[in-house]
MIDRENTI-504893 format. One record per residue (C-alpha): x, y, z; residue number from 1; residue in three letters. Coordinates in Angstrom, 3 decimals, m for minus. Example, Ala and Ser with C-alpha at 12.3 -4.5 7.8 and 13.67 -1.06 7.14 Angstrom:
2
12.300	m4.500	7.800	1	ALA;
13.670	m1.060	7.140	2	SER;
//
This chain:
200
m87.290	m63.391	m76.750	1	UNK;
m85.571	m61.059	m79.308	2	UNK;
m88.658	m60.186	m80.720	3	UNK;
m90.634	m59.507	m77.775	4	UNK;
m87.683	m57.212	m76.951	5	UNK;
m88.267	m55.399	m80.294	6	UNK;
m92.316	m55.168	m79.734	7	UNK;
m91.262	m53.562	m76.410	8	UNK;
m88.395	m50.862	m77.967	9	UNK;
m91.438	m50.362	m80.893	10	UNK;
m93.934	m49.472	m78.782	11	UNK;
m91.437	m46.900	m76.415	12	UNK;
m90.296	m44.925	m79.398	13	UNK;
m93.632	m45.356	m81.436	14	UNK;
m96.461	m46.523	m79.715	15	UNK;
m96.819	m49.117	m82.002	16	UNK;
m95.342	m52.573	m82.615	17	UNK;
m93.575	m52.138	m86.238	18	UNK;
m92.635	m55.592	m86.388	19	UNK;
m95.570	m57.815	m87.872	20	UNK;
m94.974	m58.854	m91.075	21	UNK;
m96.882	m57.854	m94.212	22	UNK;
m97.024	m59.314	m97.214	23	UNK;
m96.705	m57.246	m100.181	24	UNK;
m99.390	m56.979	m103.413	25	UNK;
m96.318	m55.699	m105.063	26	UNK;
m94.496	m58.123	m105.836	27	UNK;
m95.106	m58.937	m109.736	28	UNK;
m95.582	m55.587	m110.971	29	UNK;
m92.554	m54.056	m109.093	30	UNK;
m90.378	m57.444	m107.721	31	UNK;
m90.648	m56.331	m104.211	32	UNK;
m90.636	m57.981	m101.076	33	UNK;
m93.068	m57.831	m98.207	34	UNK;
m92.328	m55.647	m95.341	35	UNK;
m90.339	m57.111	m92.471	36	UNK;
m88.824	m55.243	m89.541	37	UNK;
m85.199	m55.185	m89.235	38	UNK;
m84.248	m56.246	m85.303	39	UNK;
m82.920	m53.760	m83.069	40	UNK;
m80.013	m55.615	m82.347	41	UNK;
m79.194	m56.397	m86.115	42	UNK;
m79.263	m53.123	m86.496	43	UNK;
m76.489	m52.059	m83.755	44	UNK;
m73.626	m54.734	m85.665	45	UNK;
m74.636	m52.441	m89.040	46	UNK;
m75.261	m49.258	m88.361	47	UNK;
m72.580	m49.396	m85.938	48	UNK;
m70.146	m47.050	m87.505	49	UNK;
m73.155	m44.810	m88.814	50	UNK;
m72.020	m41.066	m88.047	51	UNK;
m75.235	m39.027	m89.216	52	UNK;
m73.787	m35.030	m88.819	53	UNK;
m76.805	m32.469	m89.310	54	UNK;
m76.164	m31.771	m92.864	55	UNK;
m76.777	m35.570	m93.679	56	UNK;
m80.191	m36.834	m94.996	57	UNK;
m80.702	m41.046	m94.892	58	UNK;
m82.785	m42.457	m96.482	59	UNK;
m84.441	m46.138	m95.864	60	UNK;
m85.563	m47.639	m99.046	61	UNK;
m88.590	m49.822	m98.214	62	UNK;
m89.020	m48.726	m95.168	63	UNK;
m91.881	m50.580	m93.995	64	UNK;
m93.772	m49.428	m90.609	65	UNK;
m90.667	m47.246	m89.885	66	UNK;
m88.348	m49.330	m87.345	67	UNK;
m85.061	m47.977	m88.723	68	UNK;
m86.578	m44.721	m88.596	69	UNK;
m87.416	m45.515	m84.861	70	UNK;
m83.815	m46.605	m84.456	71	UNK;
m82.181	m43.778	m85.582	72	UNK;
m84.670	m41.351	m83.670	73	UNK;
m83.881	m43.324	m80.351	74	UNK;
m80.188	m42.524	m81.281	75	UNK;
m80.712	m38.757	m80.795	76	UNK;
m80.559	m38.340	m84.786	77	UNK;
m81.317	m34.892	m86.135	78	UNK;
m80.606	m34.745	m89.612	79	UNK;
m83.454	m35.392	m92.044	80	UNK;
m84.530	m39.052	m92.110	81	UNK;
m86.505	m40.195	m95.280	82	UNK;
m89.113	m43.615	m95.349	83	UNK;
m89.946	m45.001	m98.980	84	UNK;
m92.566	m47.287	m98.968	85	UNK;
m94.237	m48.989	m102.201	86	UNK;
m97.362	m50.386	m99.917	87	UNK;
m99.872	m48.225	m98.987	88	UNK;
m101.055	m50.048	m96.269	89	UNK;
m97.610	m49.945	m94.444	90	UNK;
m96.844	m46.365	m95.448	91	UNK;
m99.953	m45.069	m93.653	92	UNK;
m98.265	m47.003	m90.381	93	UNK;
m94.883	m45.439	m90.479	94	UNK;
m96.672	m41.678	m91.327	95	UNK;
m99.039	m42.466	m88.494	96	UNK;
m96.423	m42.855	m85.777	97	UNK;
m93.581	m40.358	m87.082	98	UNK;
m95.928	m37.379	m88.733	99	UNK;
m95.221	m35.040	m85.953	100	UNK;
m91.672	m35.372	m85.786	101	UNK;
m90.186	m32.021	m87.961	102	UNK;
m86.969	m33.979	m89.522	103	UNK;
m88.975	m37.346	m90.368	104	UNK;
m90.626	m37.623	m94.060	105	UNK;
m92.860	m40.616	m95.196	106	UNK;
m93.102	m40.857	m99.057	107	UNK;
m95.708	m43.759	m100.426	108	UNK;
m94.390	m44.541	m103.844	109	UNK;
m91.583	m45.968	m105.922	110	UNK;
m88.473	m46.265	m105.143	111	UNK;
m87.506	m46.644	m108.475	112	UNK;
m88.865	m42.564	m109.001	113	UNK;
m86.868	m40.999	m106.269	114	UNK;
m84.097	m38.621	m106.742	115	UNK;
m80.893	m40.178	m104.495	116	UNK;
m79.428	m36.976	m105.097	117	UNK;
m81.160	m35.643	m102.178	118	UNK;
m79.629	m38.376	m99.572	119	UNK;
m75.959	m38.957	m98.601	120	UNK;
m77.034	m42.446	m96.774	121	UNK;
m78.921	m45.637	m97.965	122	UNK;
m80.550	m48.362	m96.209	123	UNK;
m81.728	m51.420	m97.638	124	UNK;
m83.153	m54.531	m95.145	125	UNK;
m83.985	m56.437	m98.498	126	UNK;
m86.959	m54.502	m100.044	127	UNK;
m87.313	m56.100	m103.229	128	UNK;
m86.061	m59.017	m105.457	129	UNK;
m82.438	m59.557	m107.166	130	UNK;
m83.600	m58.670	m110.624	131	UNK;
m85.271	m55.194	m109.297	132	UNK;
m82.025	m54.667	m107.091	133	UNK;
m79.588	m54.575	m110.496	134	UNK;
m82.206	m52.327	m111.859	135	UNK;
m82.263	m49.873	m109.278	136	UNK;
m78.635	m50.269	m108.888	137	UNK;
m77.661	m49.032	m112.132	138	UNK;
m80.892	m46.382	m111.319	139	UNK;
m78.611	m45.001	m109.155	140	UNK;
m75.653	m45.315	m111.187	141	UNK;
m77.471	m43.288	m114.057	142	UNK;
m78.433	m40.540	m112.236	143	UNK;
m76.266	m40.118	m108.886	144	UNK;
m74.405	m36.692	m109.033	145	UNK;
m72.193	m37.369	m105.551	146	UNK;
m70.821	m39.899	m103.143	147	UNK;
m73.493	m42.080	m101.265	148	UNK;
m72.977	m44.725	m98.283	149	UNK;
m75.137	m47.923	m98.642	150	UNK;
m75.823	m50.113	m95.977	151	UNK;
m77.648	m53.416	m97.440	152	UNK;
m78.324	m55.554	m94.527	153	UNK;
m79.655	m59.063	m95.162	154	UNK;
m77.969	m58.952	m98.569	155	UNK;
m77.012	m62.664	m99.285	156	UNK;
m79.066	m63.031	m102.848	157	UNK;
m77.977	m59.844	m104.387	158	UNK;
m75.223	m58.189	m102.730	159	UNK;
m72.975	m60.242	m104.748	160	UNK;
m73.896	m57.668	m107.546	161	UNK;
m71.793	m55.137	m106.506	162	UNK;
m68.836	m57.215	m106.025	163	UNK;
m66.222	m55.246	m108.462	164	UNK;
m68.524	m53.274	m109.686	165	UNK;
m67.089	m50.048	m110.680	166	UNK;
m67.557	m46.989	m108.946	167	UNK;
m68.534	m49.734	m105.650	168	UNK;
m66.226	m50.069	m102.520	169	UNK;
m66.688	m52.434	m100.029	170	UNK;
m66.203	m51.421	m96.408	171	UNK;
m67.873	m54.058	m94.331	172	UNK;
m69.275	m57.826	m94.976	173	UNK;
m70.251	m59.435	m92.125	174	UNK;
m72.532	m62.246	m91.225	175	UNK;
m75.351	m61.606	m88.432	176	UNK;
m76.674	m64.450	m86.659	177	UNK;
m76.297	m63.945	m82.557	178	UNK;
m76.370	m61.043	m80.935	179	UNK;
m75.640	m60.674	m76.867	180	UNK;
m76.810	m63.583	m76.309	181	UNK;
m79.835	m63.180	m78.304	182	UNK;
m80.720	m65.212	m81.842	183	UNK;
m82.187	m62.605	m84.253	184	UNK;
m82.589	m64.475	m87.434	185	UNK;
m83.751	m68.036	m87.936	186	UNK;
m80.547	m68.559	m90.394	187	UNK;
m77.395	m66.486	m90.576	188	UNK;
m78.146	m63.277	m92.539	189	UNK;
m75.512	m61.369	m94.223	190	UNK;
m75.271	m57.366	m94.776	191	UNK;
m72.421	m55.261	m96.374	192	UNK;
m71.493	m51.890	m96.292	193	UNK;
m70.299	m49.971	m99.614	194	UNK;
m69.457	m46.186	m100.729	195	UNK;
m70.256	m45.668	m104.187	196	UNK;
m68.825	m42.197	m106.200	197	UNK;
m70.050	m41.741	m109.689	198	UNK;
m67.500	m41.363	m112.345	199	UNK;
m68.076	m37.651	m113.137	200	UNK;
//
């Protein structure tokens, strides 16, 4: 039922349903996963303290067809909202939908080539595997500049990582598993919330 409600919210906000699940050719060369839609109502427990002001700029790393994108536009967010997605295939769904919207960007690539400098807020719904999760976490330790938010939802095979790991704070670990009423995940999933500030 939970997932015909997110087909439904999908296709209102997009026109599309951003939900189907597509496996990724990327997964040797770059460890990532294949793209899978976060649900709606997952993503009201975690973002659930997410204040976006106008002068913010999240980014969603893996970001699929674009259904956090879709989220935070149904919220009535106006800051500027950045996709990165490693499959080309997927990519050309979230641009197709969200190209006319001014404050929404679509980048096909690497995330491991992006400068986080540019964003105050991360997302992460799993994108790739643990090994390419430390390496991108101490990307971002090597070249981060200023404070960032993370939120790393479904993050029960790698989120351990950044337990005591300096520079890492913890705000929020919760586990996800029904939501009003509703049973979003097969299995319990996990996500955490963490500020990280570089040791200038």
């Amino acid at each position: 039922m939970a997932c015909r409600l997110d087909a439904a919210r999908d296709r209102k906000i997009s026109g599309k349903n951003l939900g189907e699940f597509v496996p990724t050719p990327f997964a040797k060369t770059h460890g990532a996963t294949g793209s899978q839609s976060a649900p709606y109502l997952g993503l009201d427990v975690v973002l659930e303290d997410l204040d976006l002001s106008p002068g913010d700029s999240f980014i969603d790393i893996g970001c699929g067809k674009g259904r956090v994108i879709a989220y935070l536009l149904k919220k009535g967010c106006t800051c500027k909202i950045t996709g990165v997605e490693i499959n080309p295939q997927v990519a050309f769904v979230a641009r197709s939908w969200s190209s006319h919207i001014p404050n929404v960007e679509i980048i096909e690539g690497d995330a491991m080539r992006l400068d986080y400098n540019a964003y105050s807020v991360l997302f992460m719904y799993r994108p790739m595997e643990t090994d390419t999760f430390k390496t991108f976490i101490e990307y971002l330790e090597n070249t981060l500049t200023h404070g960032i938010k993370l939120y790393y939802y479904a993050d029960m095979q790698s989120g351990y990582y950044l337990n005591e790991r300096a520079g890492w704070k913890l705000i929020k670990r919760e586990e996800i598993y029904r939501v009003r009423g509703y049973y979003i995940h097969k299995t319990p999933q996990r996500y955490s919330v963490w500020e990280y500030l570089p040791d200038n």
